[in-house]
C-alpha positions in Angstrom: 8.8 12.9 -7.4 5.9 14.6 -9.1 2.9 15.2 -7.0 -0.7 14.9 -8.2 -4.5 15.9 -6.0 -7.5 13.8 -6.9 -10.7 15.6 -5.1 -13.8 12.6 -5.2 -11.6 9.7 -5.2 -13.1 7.3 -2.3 -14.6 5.6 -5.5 -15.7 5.0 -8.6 -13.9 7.8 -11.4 -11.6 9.1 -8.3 -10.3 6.3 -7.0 -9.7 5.0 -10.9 -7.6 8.3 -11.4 -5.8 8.1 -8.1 -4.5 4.7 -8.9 -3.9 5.5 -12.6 -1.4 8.6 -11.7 0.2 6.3 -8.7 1.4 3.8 -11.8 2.4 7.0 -14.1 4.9 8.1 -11.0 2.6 10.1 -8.6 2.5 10.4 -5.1 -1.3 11.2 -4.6 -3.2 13.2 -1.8 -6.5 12.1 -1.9 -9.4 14.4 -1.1 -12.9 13.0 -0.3 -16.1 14.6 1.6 -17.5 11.6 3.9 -16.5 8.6 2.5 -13.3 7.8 4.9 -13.4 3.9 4.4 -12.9 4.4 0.7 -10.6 7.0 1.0 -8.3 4.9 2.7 -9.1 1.7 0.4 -7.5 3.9 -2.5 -4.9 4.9 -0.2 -4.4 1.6 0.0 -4.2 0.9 -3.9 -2.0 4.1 -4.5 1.2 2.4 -1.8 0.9 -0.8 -3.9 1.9 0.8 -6.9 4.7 1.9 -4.8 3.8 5.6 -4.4 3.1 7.5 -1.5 -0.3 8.6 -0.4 -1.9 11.2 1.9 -5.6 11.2 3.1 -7.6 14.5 4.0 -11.0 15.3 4.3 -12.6 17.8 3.0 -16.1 19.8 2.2 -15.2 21.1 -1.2 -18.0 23.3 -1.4 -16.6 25.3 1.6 -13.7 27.4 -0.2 -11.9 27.4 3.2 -11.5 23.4 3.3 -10.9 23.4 -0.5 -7.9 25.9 0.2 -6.8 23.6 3.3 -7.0 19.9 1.4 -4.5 21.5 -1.3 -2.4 23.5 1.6 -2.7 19.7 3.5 -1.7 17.8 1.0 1.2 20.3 -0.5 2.7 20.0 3.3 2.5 16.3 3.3 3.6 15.1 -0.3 5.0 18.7 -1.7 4.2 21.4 -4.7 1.6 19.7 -6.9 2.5 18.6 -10.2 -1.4 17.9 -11.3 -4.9 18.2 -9.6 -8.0 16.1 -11.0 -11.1 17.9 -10.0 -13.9 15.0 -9.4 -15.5 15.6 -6.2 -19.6 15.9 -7.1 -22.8 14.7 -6.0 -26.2 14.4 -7.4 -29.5 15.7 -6.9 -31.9 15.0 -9.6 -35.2 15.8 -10.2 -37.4 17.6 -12.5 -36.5 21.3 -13.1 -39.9 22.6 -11.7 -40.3 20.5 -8.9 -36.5 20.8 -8.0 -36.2 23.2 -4.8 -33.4 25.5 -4.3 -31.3 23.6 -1.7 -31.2 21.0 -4.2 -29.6 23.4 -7.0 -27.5 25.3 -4.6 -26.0 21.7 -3.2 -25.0 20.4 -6.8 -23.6 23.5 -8.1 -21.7 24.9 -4.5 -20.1 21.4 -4.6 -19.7 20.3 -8.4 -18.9 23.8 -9.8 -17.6 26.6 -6.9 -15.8 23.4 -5.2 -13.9 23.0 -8.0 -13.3 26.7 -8.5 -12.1 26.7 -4.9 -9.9 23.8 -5.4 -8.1 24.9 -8.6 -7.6 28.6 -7.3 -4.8 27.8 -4.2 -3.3 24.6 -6.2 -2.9 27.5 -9.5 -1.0 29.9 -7.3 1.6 27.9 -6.3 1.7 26.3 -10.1 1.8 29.7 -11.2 5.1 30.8 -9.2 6.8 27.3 -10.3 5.6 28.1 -13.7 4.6 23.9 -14.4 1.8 21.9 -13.4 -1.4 20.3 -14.9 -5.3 20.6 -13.8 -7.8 18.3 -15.1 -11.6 18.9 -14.6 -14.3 16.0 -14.6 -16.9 17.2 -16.3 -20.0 15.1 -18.0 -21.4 14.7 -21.1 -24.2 15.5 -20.0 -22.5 19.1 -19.8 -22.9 19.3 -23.7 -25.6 17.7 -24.3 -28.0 18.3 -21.1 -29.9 15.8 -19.6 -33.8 15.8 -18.6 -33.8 15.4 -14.4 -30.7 16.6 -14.3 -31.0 21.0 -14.8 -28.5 21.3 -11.4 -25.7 18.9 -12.6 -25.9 19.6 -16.5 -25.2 23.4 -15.5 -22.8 22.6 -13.0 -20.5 20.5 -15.6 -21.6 22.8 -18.7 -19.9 25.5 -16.0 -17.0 23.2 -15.5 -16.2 23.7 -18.6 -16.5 27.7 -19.2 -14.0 27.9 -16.3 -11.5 25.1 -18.0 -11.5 27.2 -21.0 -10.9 30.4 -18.9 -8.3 29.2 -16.7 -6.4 27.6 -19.5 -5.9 31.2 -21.2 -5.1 32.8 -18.0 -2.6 29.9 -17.3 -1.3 28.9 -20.4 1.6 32.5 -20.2 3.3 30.3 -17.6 3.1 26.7 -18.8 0.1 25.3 -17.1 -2.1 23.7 -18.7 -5.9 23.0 -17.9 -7.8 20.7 -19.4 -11.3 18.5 -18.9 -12.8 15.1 -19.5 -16.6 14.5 -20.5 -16.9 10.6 -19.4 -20.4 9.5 -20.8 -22.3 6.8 -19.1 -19.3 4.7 -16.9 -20.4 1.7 -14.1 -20.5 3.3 -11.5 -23.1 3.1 -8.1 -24.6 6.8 -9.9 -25.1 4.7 -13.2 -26.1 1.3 -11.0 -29.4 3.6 -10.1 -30.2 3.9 -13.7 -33.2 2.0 -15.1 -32.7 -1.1 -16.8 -34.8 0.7 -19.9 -33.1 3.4 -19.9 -29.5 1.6 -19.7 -30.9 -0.6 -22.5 -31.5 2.9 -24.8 -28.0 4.3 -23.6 -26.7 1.6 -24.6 -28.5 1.8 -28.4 -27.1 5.5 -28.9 -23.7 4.5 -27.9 -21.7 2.9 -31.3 -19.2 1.1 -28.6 -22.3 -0.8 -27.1 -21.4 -0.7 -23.6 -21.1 1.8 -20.7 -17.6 2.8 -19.6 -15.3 2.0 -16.8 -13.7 4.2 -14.4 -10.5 3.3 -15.5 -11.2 4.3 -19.3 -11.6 7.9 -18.1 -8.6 7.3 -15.4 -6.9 6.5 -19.1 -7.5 10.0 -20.6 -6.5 12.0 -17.2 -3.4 10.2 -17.2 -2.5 11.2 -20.3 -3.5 15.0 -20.0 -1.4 15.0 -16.8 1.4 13.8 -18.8 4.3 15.6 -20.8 2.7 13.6 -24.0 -0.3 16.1 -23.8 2.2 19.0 -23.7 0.7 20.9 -26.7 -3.1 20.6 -25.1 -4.9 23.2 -23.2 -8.3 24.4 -23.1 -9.4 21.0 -24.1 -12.8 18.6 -24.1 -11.9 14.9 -24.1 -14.7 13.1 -24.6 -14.6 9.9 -23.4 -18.7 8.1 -23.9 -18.4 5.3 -26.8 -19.6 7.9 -28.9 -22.6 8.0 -27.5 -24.5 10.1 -29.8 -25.8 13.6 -28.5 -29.2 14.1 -27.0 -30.0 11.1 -26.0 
């Protein structure tokens, strides 16, 4: 039975993706950093789609627990088949008054931690020559976003190391790939102004703010055999919300 590692997924985009690779076949592990009531509620969701699932916490940021959730969760379920890299936090704030712990906490954790997640999980894809690693990133990677100088770099990174990997990977059948959710309901968008929801929402051609489960909808399929041919790839997944916004 294939295997699949969601990092993030006590909520929101995580949890979405857990559940949406449990219905595609998965047995999932679960990663998450503090949120272990969550954790367990998609735990929960993952066995009533009838597949198996494995809990393990982890600080991504610290490349030795990244290396032991995928070691953890390859003991428990076996070799992964796919890894969705979502852990991430937030720390906004204007650029000049934003101190260094706050930079260094949003990049260690949104961009190394996935670094240090993908790196153990591609080795043992490597040697099996198959497996598929999808990386969260934000639109707010290409477009950049004003308070947000930390997590725009951090998921503009994401996606220099996507492309990277997916050339170094691609001789031996792996395939890496990311997602660029827009604005999705979440308790991260909940925080948002109602102004500024209300001018999202003009600049977006759909006219309303995503779901976890729409982007849960695109990692499925890039986890999937139908996205065979695809590697090294942006999905884009905002209502078409318009750039610079």
């Amino acid at each position: 039975m294939p295997v699949a590692l969601v990092t993030g997924a006590s909520k929101g985009i995580g949890a979405a993706c857990a559940v949406a690779l449990a219905e595609a076949g998965h047995d999932v592990g679960i990663g998450y950093g503090t949120d272990a009531d969550g954790a367990e509620a998609t735990a929960a969701a993952v066995r009533a789609a009838g597949r198996e699932a494995f809990v393990h916490q982890a600080d991504v940021s610290d490349e030795n627990q990244a290396a032991g959730l995928v070691s953890a969760v390859e003991e428990a379920l076996g070799p992964l088949d796919a890894l969705v890299l979502n852990a991430g936090i937030t720390r906004d704030g204007p650029a000049l008054r934003m101190d260094s712990e706050d930079w260094s906490a949003v990049i260690d954790t949104n961009l190394s931690g996935a670094f240090y997640t993908a790196r153990p999980a591609l080795r043992g894809m490597l040697r099996r020559r198959a497996g598929s690693i999808v990386a969260i990133s934000s639109v707010v990677g290409l477009s950049g976003n004003v308070g947000q100088v930390n997590y725009s770099a951090a998921k503009a990174g994401m996606l220099g190391m996507v492309k990277s990997l997916a050339r170094e990977a691609a001789p031996r059948g792996i395939r890496v790939n990311a997602v660029a959710p827009g604005y999705i309901t979440t308790e991260m968008t909940a925080a948002i102004p109602e102004q500024l929801q209300e001018r999202i929402l003009e600049h977006t051609p759909l006219g309303r703010f995503g779901t976890p489960e729409d982007v849960a909808a695109a990692v499925r399929f890039l986890c999937s055999d139908d996205a065979g041919f695809m590697t090294g790839a942006v999905v884009s997944v905002d209502g078409g919300l318009a750039i610079g916004v």
